[in-house]
Structures are given as structure tokens and as C-alpha cells.
C-alpha positions in Angstrom: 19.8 24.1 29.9 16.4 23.3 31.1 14.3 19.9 30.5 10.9 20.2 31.2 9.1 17.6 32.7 7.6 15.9 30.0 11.2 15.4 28.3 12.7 14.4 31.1 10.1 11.5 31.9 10.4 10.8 28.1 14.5 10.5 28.7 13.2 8.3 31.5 11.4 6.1 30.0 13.9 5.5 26.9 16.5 4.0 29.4 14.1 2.1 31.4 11.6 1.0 29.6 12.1 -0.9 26.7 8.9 -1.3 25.2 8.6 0.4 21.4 6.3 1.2 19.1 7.9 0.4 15.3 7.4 2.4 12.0 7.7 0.8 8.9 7.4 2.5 6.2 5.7 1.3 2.3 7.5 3.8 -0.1 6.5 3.6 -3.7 4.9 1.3 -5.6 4.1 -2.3 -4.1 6.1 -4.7 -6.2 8.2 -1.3 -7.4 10.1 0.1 -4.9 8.3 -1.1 -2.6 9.4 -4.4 -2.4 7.2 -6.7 -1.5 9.8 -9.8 0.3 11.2 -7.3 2.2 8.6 -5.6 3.5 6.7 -9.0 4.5 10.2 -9.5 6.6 9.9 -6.7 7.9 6.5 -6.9 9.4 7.5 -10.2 10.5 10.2 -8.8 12.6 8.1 -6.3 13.9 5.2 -9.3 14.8 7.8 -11.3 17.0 9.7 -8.7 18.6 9.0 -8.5 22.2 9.6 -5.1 22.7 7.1 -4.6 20.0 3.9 -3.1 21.7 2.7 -1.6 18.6 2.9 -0.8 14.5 3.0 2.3 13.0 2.7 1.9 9.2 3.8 5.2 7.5 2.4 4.9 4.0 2.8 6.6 0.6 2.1 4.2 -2.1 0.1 4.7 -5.3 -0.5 0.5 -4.9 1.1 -2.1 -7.3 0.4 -5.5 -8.3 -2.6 -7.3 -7.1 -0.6 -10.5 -5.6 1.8 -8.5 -3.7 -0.7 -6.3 -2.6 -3.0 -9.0 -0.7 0.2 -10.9 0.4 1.1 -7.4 1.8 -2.7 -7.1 3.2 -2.5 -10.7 4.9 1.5 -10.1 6.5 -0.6 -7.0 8.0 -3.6 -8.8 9.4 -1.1 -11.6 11.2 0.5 -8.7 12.5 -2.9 -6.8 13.7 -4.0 -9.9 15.1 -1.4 -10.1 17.8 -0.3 -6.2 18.4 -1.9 -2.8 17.2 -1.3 -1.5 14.0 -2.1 2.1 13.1 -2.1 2.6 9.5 -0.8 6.5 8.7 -1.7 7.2 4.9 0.8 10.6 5.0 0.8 11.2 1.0 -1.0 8.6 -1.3 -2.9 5.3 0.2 -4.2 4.2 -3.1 -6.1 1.2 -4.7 -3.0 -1.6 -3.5 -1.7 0.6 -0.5 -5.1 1.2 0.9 -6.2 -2.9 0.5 -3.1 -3.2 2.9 -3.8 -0.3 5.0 -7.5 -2.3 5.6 -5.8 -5.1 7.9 -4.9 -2.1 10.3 -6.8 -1.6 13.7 -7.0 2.2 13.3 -6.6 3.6 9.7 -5.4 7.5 9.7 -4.4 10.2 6.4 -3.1 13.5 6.3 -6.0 16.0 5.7 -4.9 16.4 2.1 -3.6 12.9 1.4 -4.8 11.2 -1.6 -7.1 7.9 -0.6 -8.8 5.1 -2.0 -8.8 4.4 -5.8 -10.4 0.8 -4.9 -10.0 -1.5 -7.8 -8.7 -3.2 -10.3 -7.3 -2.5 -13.8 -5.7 -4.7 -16.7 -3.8 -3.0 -18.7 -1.7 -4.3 -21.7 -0.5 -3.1 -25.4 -1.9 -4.3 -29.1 1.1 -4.2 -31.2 -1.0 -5.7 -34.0 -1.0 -2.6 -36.2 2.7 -2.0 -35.6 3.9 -5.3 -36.5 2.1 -5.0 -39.6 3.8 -1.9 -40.7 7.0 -3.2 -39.7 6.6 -6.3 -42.2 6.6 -8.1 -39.0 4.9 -11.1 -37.6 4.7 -13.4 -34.4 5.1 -17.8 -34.8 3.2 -19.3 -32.1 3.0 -23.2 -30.9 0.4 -23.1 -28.0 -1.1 -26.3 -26.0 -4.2 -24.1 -25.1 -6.9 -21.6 -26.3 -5.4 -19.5 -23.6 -2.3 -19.7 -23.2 -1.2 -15.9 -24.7 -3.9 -14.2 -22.8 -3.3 -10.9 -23.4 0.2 -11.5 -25.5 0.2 -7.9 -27.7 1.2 -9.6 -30.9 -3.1 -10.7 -31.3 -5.8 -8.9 -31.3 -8.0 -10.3 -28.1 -11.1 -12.6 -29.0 -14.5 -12.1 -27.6 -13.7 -15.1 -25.4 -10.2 -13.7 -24.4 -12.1 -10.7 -23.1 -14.5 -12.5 -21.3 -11.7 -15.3 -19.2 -10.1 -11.6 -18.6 -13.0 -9.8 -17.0 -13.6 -12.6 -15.0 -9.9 -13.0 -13.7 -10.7 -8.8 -13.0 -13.8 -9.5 -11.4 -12.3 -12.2 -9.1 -9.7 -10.0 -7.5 -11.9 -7.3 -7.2 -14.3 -9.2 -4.7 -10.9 -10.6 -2.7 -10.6 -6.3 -2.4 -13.9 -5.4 -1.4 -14.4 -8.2 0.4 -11.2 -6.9 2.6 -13.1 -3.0 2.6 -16.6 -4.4 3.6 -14.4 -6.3 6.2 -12.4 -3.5 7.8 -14.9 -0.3 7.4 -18.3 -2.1 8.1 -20.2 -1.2 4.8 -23.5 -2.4 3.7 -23.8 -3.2 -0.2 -24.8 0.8 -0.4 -21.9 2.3 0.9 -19.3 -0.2 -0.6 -20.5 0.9 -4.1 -20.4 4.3 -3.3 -16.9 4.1 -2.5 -15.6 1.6 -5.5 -16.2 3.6 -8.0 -12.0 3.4 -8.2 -11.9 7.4 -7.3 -9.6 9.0 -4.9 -10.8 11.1 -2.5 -8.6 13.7 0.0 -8.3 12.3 3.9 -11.0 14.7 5.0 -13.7 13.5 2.6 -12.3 10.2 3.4 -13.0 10.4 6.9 -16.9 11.4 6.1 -17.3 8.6 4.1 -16.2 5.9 6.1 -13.0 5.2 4.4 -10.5 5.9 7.4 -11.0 6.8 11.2 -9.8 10.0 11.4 -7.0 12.7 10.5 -3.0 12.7 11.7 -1.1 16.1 11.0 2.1 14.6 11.5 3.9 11.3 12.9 3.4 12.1 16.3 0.3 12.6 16.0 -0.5 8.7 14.4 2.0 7.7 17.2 0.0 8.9 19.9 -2.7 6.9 18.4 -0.9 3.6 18.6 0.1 5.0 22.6 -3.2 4.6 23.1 -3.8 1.2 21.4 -1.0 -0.5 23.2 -1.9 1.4 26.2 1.8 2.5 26.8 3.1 5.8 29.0 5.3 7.0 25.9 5.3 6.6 22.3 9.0 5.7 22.0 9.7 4.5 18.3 11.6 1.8 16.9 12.2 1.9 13.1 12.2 -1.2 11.0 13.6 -1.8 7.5 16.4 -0.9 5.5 18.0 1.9 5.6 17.5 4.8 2.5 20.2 5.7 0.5 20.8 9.6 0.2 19.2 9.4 -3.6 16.4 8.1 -1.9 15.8 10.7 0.5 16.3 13.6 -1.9 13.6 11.4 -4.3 15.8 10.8 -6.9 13.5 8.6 -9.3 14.7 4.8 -9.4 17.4 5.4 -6.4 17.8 1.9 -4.5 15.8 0.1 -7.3 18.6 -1.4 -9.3 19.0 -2.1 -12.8 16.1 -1.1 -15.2 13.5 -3.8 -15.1 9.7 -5.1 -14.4 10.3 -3.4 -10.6 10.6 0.2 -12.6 7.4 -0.6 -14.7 5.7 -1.7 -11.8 6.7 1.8 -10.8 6.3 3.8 -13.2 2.8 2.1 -14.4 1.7 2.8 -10.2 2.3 6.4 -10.1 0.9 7.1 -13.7 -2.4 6.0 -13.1 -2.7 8.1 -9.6 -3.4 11.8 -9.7 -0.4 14.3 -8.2 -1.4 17.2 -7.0 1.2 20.2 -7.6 0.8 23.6 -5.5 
């Protein structure tokens, strides 16, 4: 058997030299399967471990709830601000996933990964009409105007649309404000890109929406090599473990029992386009 060189200073380095760069992976919706107290964990480990020269976050998220997702984008810029953190958008960085991915020093894609989608969308049922077929109606005891915001049972007032908007428009600057941050736009080129649109990695790249293009894994690992300045991009992989259901993409595998996670979930992925060859 032969080794060449490179291996063997590779096989080298893994027994004396402990330093790592860890992968930690976002997987699914944020507040789906992508769970958002673990993953913060996570990230923590990864921000006090020693041996921790550098982050490589592998994501594939169509984004999630709003909270989670900043809470998600803050756990990331702690992390940035003490080690370097490469952001590797391998399938879908969308709307949520990408607001994380903007607390990253370097932000990478696969050439045909899905990115962007930047903002923000309230979404809820009107069962009005239903109820009323059904014979049906809702008893309410309420202390203020609004206090069933949004509650499908009412038809929304004028003034329940406008407290709405503006609860929209709020965390829709706490977003951009997070873009214009990371990418350096003027009020030109952040408009261009908020139009909530998803665009493949190569357009993304021309318009200013990640730093460049990363085939595969090693590739974005040589990237964060660089970062850290270290001789070898020897991993360390943080987080749980996936089931086998998981790895085959069996939908729901490691989510537990039916609940808001799966609607978190399934609401995510419906609302991001999935492109079939």
C-alpha cells in the first residue's frame, strides 16, 4: 500500500495536532427539525472548545420561525466573534437559514443551491365561512382590542391588519438590518435583493448575496483552513447523531409525535421552491 505524502502528513497531523475545525449542521426547518435549543448548544459547545479553531456551518434549511431564526443568527455572531465561521449553504439557505448564515465571516453555496428569499410572511386561516356552514360559532371574553390577533374564528378588522403589518414590518428591518450588516449594501442594493425571491448560488454570488461557490465539503473546509490559518482541515462534528430514517430522508424521522415542530415544517418547505431533475 502506498500513502502519498499529503496523506501521510494528514495522518500526521490527526495524532499530533489537536486542533479541529467543527461542522454543525442546520437540517430542516428552524423551529421544525431543526431545533432551535439544540442547535444554540451546539454552537455553544463549539464556541468554548479549545480545540475549536474554526466553524463550518453545513446548511440546508428553507428557514422557520422568525424568533428562532434571530436567536439562531445571534448564537452565530457570538460564535463569529471569537473563532471563524464559514457558512456552506449546500441545498437551500432561505429567508430564516440565510438571516443565520449572515453572522458568518465567509458565506459559501453550492452553484445550484437555492438562496435568499429575504423576508417575512404572516400566514394564518379564516374559518369564518366554515363555521357558519357548520352551524358553528366561537364565545369569546377578551380584556383587549387585541388580544385574538389573528384567531381564524373573526374576520380581521382594518385595525387588526394594520397592528399586523406593523408587527411584519418590525422584524423585517431586525432582517435587513442583519443583510445590510453582513454584505455591505447601500439602500439600492438591499431592495434589489428583498424582493423575498430566491436566487441560485451563482447569481447569488454576482449579486452580493454570498462570497463565493463550494462544490463540495472540502472545498468550504479549505476555506475555514484558511480563516483559522491552520496546516490541515481536520474536522470535528458537533450535534446529535441522525437516526437511519433521517439519513435515508424519511419525512418527520427524529421529530417526534405530530405537532407545531411538523407545521413549522411542513409550512417552511411549502413556501420554498424544489427543484426536481
Amino acid at each position: 500500500m502506498v500513502i502519498s505524502e499529503r496523506g501521510f502528513s494528514e495522518r500526521l497531523a490527526g495524532l499530533t495536532d489537536r486542533r479541529r475545525i467543527a461542522v454543525v449542521q442546520v437540517r430542516g426547518a428552524i423551529g421544525g427539525a431543526a431545533r432551535t435549543d439544540d442547535l444554540i448548544h451546539t454552537i455553544g459547545q463549539a464556541r468554548r472548545n479549545a480545540r475549536v479553531r474554526a466553524v463550518l456551518l453545513e446548511i440546508d434549511s428553507p428557514g422557520g420561525t422568525a424568533i428562532a431564526s434571530e436567536q439562531l443568527y445571534v448564537a452565530v455572531r457570538r460564535l463569529a466573534a471569537r473563532k471563524p465561521v464559514v457558512a456552506w449553504i449546500k441545498g437551500v439557505g432561505a429567508s430564516g437559514a440565510y438571516f443565520l448564515a449572515c453572522a458568518a465571516t465567509r458565506v459559501l453555496a453550492f452553484p445550484s443551491a437555492l438562496v435568499g428569499s429575504i423576508g417575512v410572511i404572516s400566514v394564518r386561516p379564516i374559518v369564518v365561512d366554515a363555521l357558519r356552514r357548520a352551524g358553528a360559532r366561537v364565545a369569546v371574553t377578551k380584556t383587549g382590542q387585541f388580544k385574538d390577533l389573528g384567531a381564524p374564528w373573526r374576520e380581521p378588522t382594518e385595525e387588526d391588519d394594520a397592528h399586523e403589518r406593523e408587527l411584519v414590518d418590525a422584524i423585517f428591518q431586525r432582517f435587513t438590518g442583519a443583510v445590510r450588516a453582513a454584505r455591505g449594501y447601500d439602500d439600492e442594493s438591499l431592495a434589489r435583493v428583498t424582493t423575498g425571491e430566491v436566487w441560485l448560488g451563482t447569481r447569488a454570488v454576482e449579486l452580493g448575496l454570498i462570497d463565493g461557490l463550494a462544490d463540495d465539503e472540502d472545498t468550504a473546509l479549505e476555506a475555514a483552513q484558511d480563516l483559522a490559518a491552520l496546516p490541515h482541515h481536520l474536522t470535528l462534528r458537533l450535534g446529535g447523531r441522525r437516526t437511519l430514517l433521517q439519513r435515508l430522508g424519511v419525512p418527520g424521522a427524529g421529530m417526534g409525535p405530530p405537532g407545531e415542530r411538523w407545521l413549522i415544517e411542513m409550512e417552511s418547505w411549502l413556501g420554498t421552491p424544489r427543484l426536481r431533475a
